[in-house]
C-alpha positions in Angstrom: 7.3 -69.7 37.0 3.8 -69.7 35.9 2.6 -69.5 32.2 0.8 -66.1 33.5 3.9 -64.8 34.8 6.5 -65.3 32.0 4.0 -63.7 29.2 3.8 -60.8 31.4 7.8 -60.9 32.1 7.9 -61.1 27.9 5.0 -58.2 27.1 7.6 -56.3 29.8 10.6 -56.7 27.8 9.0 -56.1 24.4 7.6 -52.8 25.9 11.0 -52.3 27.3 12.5 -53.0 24.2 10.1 -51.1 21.9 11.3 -47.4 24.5 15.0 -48.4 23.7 14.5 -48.3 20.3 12.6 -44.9 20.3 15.1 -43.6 22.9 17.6 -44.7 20.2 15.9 -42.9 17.3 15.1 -39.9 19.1 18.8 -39.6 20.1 20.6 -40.7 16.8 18.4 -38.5 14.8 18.9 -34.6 16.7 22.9 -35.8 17.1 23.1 -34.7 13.7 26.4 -36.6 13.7 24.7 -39.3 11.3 23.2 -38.4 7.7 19.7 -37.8 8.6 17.3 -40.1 6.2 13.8 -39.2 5.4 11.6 -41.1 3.2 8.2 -39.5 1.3 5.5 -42.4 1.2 2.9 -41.1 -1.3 -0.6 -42.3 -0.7 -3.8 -41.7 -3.0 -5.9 -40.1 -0.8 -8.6 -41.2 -3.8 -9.6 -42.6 -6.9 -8.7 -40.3 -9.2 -7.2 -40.2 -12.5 -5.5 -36.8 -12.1 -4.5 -38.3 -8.2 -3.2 -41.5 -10.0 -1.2 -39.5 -12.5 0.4 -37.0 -10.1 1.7 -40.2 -7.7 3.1 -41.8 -11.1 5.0 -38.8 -11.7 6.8 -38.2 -8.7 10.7 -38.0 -8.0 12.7 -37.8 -5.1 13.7 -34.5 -6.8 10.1 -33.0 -6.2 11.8 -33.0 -2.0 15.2 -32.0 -2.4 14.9 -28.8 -1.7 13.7 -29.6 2.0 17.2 -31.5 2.7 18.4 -27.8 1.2 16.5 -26.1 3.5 17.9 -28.0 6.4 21.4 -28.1 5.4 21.2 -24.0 5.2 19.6 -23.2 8.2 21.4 -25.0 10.7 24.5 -23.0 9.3 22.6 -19.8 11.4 23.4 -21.9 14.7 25.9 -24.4 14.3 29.7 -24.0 14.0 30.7 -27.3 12.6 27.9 -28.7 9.5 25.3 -31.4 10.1 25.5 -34.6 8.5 24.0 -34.6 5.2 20.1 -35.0 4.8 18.7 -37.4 2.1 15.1 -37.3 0.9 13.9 -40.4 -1.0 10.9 -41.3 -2.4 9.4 -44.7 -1.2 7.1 -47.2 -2.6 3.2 -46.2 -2.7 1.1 -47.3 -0.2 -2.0 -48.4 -1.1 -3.8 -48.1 2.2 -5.1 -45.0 3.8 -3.1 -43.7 7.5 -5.8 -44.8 10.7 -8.3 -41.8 10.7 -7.0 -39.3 14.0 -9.2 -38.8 16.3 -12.1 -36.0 15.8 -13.8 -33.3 17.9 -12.9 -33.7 22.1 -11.0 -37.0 22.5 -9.4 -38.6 25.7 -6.0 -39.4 25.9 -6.5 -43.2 26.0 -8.2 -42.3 22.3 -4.9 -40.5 20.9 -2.6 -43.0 22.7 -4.6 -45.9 20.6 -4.5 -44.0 17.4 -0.4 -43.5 17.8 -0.3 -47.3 18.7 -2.3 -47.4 15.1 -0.4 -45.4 13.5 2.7 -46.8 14.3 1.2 -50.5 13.4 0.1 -48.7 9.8 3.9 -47.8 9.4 5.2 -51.1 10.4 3.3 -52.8 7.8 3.5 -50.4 5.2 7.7 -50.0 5.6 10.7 -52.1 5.7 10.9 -52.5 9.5 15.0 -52.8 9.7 15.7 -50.6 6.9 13.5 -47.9 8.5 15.4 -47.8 12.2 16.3 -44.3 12.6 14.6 -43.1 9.4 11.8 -40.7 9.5 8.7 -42.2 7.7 6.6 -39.5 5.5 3.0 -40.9 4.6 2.1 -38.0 2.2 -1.7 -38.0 1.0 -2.6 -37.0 -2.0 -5.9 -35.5 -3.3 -7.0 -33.3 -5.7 -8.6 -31.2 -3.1 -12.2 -28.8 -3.6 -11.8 -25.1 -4.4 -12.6 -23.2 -0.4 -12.4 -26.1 1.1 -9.0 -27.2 3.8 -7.2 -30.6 3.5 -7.5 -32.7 7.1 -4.9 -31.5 9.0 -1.4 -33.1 8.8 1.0 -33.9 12.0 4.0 -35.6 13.2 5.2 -37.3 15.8 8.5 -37.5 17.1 7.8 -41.2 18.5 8.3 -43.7 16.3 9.2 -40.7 13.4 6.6 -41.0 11.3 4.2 -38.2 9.7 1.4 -38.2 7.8 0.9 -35.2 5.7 -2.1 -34.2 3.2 -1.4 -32.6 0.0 -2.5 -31.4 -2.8 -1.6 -33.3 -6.2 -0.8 -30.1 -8.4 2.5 -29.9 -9.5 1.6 -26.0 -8.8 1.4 -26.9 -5.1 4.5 -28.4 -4.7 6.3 -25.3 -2.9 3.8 -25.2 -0.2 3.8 -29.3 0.4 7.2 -29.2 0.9 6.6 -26.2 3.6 3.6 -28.7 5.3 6.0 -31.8 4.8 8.9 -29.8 6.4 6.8 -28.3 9.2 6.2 -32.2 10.0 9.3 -33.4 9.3 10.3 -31.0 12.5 8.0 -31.9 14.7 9.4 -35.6 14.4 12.6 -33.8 15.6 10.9 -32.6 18.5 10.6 -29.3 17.2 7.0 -27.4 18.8 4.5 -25.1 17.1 4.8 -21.7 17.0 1.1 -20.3 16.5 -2.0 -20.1 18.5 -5.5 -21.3 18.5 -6.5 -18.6 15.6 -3.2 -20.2 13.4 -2.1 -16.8 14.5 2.3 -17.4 14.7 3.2 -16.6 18.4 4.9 -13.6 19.2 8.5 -13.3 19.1 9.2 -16.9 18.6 6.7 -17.5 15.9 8.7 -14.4 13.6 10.5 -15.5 10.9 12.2 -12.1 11.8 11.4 -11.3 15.5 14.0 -8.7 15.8 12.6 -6.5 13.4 11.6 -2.8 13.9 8.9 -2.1 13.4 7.9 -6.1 14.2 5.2 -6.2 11.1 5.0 -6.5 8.3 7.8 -9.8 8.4 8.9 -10.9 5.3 9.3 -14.7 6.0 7.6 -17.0 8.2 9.3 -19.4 11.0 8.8 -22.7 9.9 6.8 -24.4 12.8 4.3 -21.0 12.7 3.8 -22.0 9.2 2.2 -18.3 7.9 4.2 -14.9 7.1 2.7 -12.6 9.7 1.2 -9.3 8.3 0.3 -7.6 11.2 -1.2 -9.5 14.8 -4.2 -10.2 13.2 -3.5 -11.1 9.7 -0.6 -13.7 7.9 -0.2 -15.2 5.0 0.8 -18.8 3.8 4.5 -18.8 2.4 4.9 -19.3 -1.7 7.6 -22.1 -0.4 10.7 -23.0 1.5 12.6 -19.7 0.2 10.8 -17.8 2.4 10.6 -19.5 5.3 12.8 -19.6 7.9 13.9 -21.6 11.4 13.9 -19.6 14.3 15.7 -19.7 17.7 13.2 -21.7 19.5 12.9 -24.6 16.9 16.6 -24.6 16.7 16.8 -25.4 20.1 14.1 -28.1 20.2 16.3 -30.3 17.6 19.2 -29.7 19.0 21.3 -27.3 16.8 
């Protein structure tokens, strides 16, 4: 066998090898048979004192209440409990997630940046310890009045998420709504609102048997906003008033 021949045979088994293990992540995780672990990465998204002091002051307490909200709504759908579901809090990371993609991008771009992203985690985490964990890069940043953090995402290969976040403690209700939302789509789960950030009609309803539909009084998760009528919603306060909703439940698997 050529030299040519058997690195290709090798970059074909570590590729093989590399699908395995995300087949086996994807599968272990929406079992719900095993305790589901998720660990918050903070990041300073910059310099700041205020950034510096927030990140210094953090607990894996600050996240419990998303293993709560977990834990209570798959009792709407499921006969016998889920495992239980941990939140820790994990090292800082110094460095900064690989930038996503902006404007129109090809596919070949967003397949790169994943192949980044995933490279960003692997360095940044325990690579053992982290099989079948889902990986929470959380950026903080003291944000500007009017203006919108980068938008956050997750993806369900390779379980990781990178969120953006405000370091308030008054904003720690709605980043545990943005790290939940992620924290879903890791599970597979889809979202539920349109291009206007509009939530999708009935499966974006935290409520979508109700009569008359609007106002609802809690939003589904994955729509992220309490619909006040078809045109108009409204962020949830936090996790109490959100809600998981048929469709979601049936992307994870409960």
């Amino acid at each position: 066998m050529s030299f040519r021949a058997f690195r290709i045979l090798v970059l074909l088994g570590l590729l093989a090898l590399a699908a395995g293990v995300t087949w086996w992540e994807g599968a272990a995780v929406t079992s719900w048979k095993r305790p589901l672990e998720i660990v918050v990465y903070p990041v300073k998204g910059d310099g700041s004192e205020a950034v510096q002091r927030y990140v210094d002051g953090l607990t894996a307490e600050r996240f419990r209440e998303i293993g709560v909200f977990l834990r209570e709504q798959s009792e709407r759908y499921r006969i016998e409990k889920i495992a239980p579901v941990t939140v820790a809090l994990g090292k800082p990371v110094r460095k900064l997630p690989p930038p996503r993609p902006e404007g129109r991008h090809s596919a070949l771009d967003a397949v790169l940046w994943s192949l980044k992203l995933r490279y960003y985690a692997f360095k940044a985490t325990p690579f053992f310890d982290s099989l079948g964990t889902v990986r929470l890069f959380v950026v903080y940043r003291e944000g500007e009045e009017g203006k919108a953090l980068e938008h956050s995402l997750g993806l369900r290969k390779g379980l990781l998420g990178v969120v953006h976040a405000y370091a308030a403690p008054k904003q720690d209700a709605q980043n545990n709504v943005v790290i939940a939302h992620e924290l879903l789509h890791t599970l597979g789960a889809t979202d539920k609102y349109d291009g206007a950030g509009m939530p999708v009609r009935p499966e974006g309803l935290g409520d979508p048997d109700r009569d008359p539909p609007y106002p609802q009084q809690t939003a589904e998760i994955m729509a992220g906003r309490v619909a006040r009528s078809p045109t108009e919603a409204a962020i949830p306060d936090s996790l109490a008033a959100c809600v998981v909703g048929y469709k979601t439940a049936f992307e994870i698997k409960w």
